[in-house]
BATI-721547 format. One record per atom (N, C-alpha, C, CB): x, y, z. Coordinates in steps of 0.2 Angstrom, whole numbers, plus 5000, padded with zeros to 4 digits. Glycine has a CB too. Example, Ala and Ser with C-alpha at 12.3 -4.5 7.8 and 13.67 -1.06 7.14 Angstrom:
BEGIN
506649725039
506249785039
506649845039
505749785045
506449895035
506849955036
506450005039
507049975029
END
This chain:
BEGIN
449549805192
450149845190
450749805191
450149915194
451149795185
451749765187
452349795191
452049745180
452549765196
453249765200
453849745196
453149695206
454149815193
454949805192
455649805197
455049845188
455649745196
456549755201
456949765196
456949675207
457549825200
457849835198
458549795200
457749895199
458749755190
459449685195
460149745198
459949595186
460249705203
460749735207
461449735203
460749685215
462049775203
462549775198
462949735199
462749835196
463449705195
463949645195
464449645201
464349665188
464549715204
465049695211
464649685215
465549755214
463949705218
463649685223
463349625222
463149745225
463149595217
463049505217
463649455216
462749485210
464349495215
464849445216
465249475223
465449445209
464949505228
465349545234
465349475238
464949615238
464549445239
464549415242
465249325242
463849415240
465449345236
465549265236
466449285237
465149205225
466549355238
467249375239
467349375246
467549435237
466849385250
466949425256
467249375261
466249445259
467949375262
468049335270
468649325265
467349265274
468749325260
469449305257
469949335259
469449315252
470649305261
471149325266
471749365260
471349255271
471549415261
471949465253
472649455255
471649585252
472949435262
473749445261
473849385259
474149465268
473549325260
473549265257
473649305247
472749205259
473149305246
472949305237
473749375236
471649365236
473749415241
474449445238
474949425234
474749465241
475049385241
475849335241
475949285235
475949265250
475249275234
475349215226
475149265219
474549135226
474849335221
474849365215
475549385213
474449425215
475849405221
476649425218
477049365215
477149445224
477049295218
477449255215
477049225207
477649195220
476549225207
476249205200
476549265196
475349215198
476649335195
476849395193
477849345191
476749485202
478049335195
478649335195
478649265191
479049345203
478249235191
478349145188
478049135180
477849075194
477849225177
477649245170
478249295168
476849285168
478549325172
479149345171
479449285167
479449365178
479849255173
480249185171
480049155164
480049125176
479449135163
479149085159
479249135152
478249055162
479049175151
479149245147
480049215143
479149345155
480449215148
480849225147
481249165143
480849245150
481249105148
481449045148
481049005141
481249025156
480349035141
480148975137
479549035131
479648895142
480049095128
479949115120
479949085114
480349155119
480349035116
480549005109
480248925110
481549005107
479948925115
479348865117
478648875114
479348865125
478748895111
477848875106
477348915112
477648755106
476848895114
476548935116
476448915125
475848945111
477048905128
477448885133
476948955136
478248865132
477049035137
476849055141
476149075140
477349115142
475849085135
475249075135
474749025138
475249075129
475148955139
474648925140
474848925148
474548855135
475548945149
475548945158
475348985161
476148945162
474849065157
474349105161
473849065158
474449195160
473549035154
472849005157
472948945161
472248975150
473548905161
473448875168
473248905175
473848835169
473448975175
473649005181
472849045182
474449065180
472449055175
471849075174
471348995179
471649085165
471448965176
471348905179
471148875185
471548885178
471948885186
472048865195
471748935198
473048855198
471648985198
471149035200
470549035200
471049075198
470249025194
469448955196
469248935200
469448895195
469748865201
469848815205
469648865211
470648775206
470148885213
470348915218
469748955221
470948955215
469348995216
468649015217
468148985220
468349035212
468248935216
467648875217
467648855225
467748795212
468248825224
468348785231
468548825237
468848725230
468448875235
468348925243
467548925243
468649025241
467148925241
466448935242
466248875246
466148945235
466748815245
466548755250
466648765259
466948685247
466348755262
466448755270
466848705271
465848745274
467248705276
467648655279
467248595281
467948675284
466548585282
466148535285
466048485278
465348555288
465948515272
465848485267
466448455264
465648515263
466948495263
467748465263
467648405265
468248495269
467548405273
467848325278
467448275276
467748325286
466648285271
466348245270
466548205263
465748275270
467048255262
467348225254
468148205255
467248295247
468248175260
468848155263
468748065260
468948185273
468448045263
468547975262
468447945256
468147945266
467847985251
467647965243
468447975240
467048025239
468648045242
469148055237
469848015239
469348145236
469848005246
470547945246
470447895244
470847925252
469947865243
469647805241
469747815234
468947795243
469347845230
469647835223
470447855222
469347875219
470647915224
471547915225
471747855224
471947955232
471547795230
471847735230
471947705226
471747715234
471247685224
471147645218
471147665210
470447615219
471447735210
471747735202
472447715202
471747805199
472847735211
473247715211
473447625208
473447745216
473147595211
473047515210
472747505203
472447485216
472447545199
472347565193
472947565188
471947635193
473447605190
473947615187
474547565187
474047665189
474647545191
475047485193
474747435191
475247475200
474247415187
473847365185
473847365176
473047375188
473647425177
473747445168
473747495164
473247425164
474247535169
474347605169
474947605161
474747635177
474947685160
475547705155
476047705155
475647745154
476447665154
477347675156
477447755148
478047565152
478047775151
478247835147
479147845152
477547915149
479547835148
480247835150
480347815157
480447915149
480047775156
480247685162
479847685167
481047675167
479347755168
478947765176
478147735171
478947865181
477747705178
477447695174
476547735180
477647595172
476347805178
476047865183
475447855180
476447935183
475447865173
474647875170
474347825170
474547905164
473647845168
473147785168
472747835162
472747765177
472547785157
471747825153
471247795153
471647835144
470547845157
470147835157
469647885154
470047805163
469747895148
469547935142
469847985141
469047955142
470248005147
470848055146
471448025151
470748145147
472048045147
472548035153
472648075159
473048025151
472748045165
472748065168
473448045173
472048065170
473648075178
474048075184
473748045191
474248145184
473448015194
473448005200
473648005206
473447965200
474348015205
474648025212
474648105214
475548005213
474348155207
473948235208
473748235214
473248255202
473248175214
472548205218
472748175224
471748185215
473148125225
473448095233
473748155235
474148035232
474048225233
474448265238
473948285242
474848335235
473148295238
472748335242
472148305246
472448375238
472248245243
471748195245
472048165251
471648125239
472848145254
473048125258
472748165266
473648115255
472948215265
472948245273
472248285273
473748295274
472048265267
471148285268
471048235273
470448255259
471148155271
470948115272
471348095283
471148085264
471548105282
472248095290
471748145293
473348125289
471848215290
471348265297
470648245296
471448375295
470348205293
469648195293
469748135301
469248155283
470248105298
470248055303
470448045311
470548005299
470948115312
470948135319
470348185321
471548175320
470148235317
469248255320
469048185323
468648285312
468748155318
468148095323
468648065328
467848015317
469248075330
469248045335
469848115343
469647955332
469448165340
469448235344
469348225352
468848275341
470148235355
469848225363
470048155365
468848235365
470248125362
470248045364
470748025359
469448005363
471348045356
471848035353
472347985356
472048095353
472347885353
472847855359
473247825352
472547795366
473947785356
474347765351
474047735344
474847725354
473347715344
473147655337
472847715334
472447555338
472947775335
472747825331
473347825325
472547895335
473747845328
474347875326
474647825321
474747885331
474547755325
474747685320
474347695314
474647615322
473547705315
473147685308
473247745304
472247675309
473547805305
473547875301
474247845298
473647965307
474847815301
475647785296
475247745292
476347735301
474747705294
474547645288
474047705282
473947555293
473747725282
473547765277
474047815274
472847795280
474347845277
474847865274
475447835270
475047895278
475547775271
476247715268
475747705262
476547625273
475047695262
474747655257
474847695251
473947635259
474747755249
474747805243
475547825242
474347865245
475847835247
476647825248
477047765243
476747795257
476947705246
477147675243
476947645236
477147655247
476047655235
476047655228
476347695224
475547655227
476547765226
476547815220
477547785220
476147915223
477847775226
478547755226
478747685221
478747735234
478247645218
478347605214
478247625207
477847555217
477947695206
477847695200
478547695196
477447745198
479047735195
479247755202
479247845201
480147715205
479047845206
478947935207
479147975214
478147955207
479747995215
479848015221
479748065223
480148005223
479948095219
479548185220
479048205222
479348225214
478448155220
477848165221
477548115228
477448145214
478048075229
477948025236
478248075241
478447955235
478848105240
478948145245
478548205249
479248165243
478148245243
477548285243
477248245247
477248305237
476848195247
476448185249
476648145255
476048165244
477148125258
477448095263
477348175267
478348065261
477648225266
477748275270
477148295271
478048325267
476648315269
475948325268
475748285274
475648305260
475648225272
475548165278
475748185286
475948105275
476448175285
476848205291
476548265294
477448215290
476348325292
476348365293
475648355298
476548395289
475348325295
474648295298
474748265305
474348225294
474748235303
475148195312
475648215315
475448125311
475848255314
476348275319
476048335322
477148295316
475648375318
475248425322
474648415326
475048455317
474448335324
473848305327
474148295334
473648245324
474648305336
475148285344
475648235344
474548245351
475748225337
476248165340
476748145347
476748175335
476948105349
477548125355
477948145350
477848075361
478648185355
479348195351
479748125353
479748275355
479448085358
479848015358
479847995351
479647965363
479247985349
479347965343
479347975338
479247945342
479648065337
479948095331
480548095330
479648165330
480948105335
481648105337
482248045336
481748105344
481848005336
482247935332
482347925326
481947865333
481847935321
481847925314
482347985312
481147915309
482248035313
482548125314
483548085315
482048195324
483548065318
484148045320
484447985316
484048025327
483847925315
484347885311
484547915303
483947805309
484047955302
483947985295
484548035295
483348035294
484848065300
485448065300
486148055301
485448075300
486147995304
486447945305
486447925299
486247905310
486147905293
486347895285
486447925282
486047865280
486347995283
486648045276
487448055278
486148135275
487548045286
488248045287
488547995282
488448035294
488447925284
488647845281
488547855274
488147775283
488247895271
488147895264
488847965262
487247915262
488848015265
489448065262
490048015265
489348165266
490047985272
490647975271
490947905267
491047975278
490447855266
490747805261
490447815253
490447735263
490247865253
490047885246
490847855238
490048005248
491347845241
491547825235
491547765235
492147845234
491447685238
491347655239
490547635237
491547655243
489847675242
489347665238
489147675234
489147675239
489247735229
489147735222
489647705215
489147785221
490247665219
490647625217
490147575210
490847585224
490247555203
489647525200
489647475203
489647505193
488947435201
488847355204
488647365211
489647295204
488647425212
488347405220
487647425220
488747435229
487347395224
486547395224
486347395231
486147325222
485747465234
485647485237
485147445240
485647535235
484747395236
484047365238
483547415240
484147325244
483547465244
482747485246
482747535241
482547515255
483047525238
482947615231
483147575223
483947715233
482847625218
482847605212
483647655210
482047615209
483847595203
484347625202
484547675202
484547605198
484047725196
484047795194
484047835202
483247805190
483747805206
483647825214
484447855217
483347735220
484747795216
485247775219
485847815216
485247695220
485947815209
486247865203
486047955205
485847825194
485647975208
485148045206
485748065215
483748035207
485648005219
486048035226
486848025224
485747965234
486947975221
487647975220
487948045215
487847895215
487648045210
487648115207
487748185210
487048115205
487048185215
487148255219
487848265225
486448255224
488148195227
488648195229
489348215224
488748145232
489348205220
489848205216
489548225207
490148125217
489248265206
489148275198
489948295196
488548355197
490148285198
490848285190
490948215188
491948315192
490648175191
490748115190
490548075183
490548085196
489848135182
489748125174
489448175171
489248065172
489948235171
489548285169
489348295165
489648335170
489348265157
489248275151
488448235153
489748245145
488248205157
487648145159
487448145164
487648075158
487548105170
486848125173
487048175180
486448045176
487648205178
488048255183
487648345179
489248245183
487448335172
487548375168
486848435172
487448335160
486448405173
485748435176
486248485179
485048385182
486248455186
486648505193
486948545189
487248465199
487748535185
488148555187
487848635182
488848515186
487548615177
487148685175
486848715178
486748685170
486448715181
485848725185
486348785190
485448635190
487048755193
487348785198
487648855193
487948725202
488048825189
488248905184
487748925183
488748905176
487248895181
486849005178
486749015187
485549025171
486448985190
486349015198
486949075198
486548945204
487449055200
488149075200
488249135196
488649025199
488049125190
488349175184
487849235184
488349135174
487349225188
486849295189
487149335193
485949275192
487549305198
487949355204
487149385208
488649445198
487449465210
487249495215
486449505210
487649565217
486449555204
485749585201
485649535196
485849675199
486049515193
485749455188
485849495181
484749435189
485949465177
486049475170
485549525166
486049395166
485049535169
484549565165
483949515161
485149605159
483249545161
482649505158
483049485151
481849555158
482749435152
482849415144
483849395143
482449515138
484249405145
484949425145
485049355147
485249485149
484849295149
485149255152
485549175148
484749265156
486249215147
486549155142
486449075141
487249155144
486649065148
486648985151
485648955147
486748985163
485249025147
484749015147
484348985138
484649065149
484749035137
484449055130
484849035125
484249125129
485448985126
486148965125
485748875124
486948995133
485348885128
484948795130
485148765133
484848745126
485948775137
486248735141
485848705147
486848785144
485248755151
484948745156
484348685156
484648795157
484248615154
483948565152
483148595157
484548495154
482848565155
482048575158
482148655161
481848515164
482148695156
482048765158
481548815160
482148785154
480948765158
480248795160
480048765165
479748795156
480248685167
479848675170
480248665178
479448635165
480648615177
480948595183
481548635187
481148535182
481848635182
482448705182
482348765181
483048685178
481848805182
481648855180
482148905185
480748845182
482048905190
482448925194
483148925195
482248915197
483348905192
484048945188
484048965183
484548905187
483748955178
483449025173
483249105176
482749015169
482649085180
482549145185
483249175187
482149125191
483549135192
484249155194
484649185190
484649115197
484749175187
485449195181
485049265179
485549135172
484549275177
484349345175
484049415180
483749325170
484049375186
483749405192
484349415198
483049365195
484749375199
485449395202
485149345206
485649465206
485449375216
485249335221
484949395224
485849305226
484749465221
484149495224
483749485223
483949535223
483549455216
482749445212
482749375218
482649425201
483349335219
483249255223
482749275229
484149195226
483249335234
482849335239
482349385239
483249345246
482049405236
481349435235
481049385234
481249485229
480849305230
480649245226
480649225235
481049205219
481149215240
481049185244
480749185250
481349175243
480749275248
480549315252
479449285253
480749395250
479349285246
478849295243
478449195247
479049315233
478949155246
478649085248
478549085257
479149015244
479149145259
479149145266
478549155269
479649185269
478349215266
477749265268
477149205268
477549345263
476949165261
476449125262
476649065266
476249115256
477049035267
477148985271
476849005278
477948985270
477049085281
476949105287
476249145289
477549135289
476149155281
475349165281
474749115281
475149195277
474949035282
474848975279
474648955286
475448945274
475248965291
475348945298
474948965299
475748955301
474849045300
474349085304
473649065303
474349155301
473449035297
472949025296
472848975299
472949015291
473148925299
473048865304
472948865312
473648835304
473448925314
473448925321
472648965324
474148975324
472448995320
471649025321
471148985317
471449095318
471248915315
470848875311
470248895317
471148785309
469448855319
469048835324
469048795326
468548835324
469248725320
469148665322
469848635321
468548625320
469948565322
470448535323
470548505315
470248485328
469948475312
470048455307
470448535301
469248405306
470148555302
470148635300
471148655300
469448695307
471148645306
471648675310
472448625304
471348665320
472548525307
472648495303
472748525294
472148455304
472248535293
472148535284
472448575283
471648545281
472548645285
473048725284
473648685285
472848805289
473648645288
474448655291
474848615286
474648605300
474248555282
474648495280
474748545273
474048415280
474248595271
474248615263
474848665266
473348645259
474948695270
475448745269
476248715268
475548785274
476248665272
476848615272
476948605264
476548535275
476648595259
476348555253
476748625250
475548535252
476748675249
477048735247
477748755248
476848775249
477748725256
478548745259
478848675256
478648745269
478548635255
479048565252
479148575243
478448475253
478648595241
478848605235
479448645233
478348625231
479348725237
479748775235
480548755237
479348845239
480548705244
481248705247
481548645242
481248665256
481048595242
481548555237
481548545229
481448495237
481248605225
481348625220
481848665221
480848645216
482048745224
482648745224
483348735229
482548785223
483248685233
483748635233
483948585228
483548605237
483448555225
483948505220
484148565214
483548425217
483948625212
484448645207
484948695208
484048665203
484948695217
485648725218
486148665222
485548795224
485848605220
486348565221
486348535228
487048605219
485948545232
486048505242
485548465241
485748565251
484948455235
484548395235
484548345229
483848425237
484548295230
484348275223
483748275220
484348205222
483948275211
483348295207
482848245206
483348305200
482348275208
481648245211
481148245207
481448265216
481148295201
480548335197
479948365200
480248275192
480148405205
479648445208
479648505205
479848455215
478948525204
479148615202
479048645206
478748645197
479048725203
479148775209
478548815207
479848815209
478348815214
477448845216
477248905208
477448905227
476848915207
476948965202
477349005197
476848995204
477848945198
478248975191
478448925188
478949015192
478448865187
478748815183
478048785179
479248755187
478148775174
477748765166
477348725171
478048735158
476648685169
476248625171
475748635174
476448575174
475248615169
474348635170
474248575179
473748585159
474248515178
474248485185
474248495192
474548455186
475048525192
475348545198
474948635198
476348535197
474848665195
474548725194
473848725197
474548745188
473548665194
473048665196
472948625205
472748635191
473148585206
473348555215
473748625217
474048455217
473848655215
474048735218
473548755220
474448785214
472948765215
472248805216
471948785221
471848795211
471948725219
471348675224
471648675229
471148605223
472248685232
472548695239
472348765242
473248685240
472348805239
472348885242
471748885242
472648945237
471248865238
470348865238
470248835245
469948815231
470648775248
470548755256
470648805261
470948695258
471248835258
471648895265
471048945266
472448955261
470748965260
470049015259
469648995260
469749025253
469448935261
468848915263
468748915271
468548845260
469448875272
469548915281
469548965284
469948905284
469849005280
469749075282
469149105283
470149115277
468649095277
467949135278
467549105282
467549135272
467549015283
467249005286
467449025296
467048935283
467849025297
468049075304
467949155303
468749055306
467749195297
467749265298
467249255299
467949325294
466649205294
465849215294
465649195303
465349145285
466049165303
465749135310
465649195315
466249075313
466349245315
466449285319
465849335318
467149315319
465749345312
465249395308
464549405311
465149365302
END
């Protein structure tokens, strides 16, 4: 006599692979994904199939996101060294016989084109907390030196393409590694200090240093033009003052409640240069006021400090490290995307977490949050 099993129904065979997921986390990015198809909705209608294809990137990075929650943190650390290792050597790839495209030179084809310094945001401080776990309990100063040398090495390749947006990311990322690993404060307090000890020297000889003909040596021109700019955008506002000083009116022109969906002049006028993607967020502004702003920032706070939390109950060290470095990675994008389009930072080409156009960065969004998840479950299953 045959034995029929009855197959079990669709929620109770996919319960399993949800369970231990941290739903205030998944909230805080349902709300800001919600708010960054708003935006995209708006900013980029007359962009061809601009929002369409930023909800299947956002389908996408959810995926991701799926997948790589199902990995344990032990497997992660096992894929720390492969993936910095290649990270490195596309980067060395690229600077060899990579793609120039408007003077940088980032891609590389190896049947498709591809970005490399992508996979350094995540690869980097994979790679740093892999490397304070193995040396757990016994932390001495040549730790701390070999974590700066791994970290300068992807730093400085990705600073030569030249890409500083994305060097920065992954500088912070880095830092955030090591400074949580124990750094002393003796020697976080000095560079903290000379760093501003030059932004003083720089606002107060700012008419002299951006003076033409002078050369900055450790920065590329565009470098050195993007800081001069942010000090002074009237200085070319028809050119390379033009980004800011737009960016600042529609900010401004949205006032308290914002112009209304869809209503936003500066927007839909085209004045706002990269509207979907970089400057998005003064599109958003202008139609959402500075209510819709602090709800949006409300929204990166909550994950930022849900990000923390995560970390501070990580189990392990390496665990503990990795949340800290990937949350960092969010607070860096969100602060310095809208800092440089309200004018306190220079333009860097950072987007903003879930709302600005780009399949890439969407996707290293995924694959970061898939880590937050995977730490999370693996400490509930444990408690379990």
């Amino acid at each position: 006599m045959a034995v029929v099993f009855e197959k079990p129904p669709l929620w109770q065979r996919v319960w399993p692979l949800l369970r231990g997921f941290d739903l205030l986390l998944l909230l805080a990015v349902l709300l800001l994904a919600c708010a960054g198809l708003l935006a995209m909705y708006s900013s980029g209608f007359d962009h061809g199939t601009r929002f369409v294809d930023h909800g299947r990137n956002m389908g996408i990075a959810l995926g991701v996101l799926f997948v790589v929650a199902q990995i344990p943190p032990q497997r992660l650390m096992s894929l720390a060294v492969p993936l910095y290792t290649l990270g490195v050597a596309l980067l060395v790839a690229v600077a060899l016989f990579g793609i120039t495209k408007k003077g940088a030179t980032r891609w590389i084809n190896i049947g498709v084109v591809i970005q490399p310094s992508e996979l350094l945001k995540i690869a980097t401080p994979l790679m740093l907390a892999w490397w304070f776990q193995r040396r757990e309990g016994q932390i001495r100063p040549f730790d701390f030196a070999m974590a700066f040398v791994l970290l300068a090495v992807p730093v400085g390749l990705i600073m030569k393409q030249p890409d500083l947006g994305t060097a920065l990311l992954v500088l912070a990322a880095g830092l955030a590694v090591i400074f949580f690993a124990g750094l002393p404060w003796k020697l976080v307090l000095p560079p903290v200090l000379i760093g501003a000890v030059v932004v003083v020297l720089i606002v107060t000889y700012e008419a002299e240093l951006c003076a033409d003909g002078v050369d900055w040596v450790v920065l590329h021109e565009y470098q050195r033009q993007r800081i001069c700019t942010l000090l002074d955008p009237t200085r070319d506002p028809l050119g390379k003052g033009f980004h800011i000083l737009q960016g600042m009116i529609a900010i401004g022109s949205g006032g308290l409640w914002g112009k209304g969906f869809m209503q936003g002049t500066q927007t839909h006028l085209e004045f706002i240069p990269e509207r979907t993607t970089d400057f998005i967020f003064a599109a958003y502004s202008e139609e959402f006021g500075l209510v819709g702003n602090l709800a949006l920032i409300a929204g990166f706070i909550f994950l930022v400090l849900r990000g923390l939390s995560i970390a501070a109950e990580a189990p392990t060290l390496f665990s503990r490290l990795l949340a800290a470095a990937l949350t960092t990675i969010f607070f860096a994008y969100a602060f310095v995307n809208m800092g440089m389009v309200s004018g306190i930072l220079p333009v860097v080409g950072v987007p903003l977490p879930f709302v600005s156009y780009g399949g890439t960065a969407m996707v290293t969004l995924g694959l970061a949050l898939g880590m937050l998840m995977s730490i999370v479950k693996s400490k509930r299953l444990m408690q379990s």
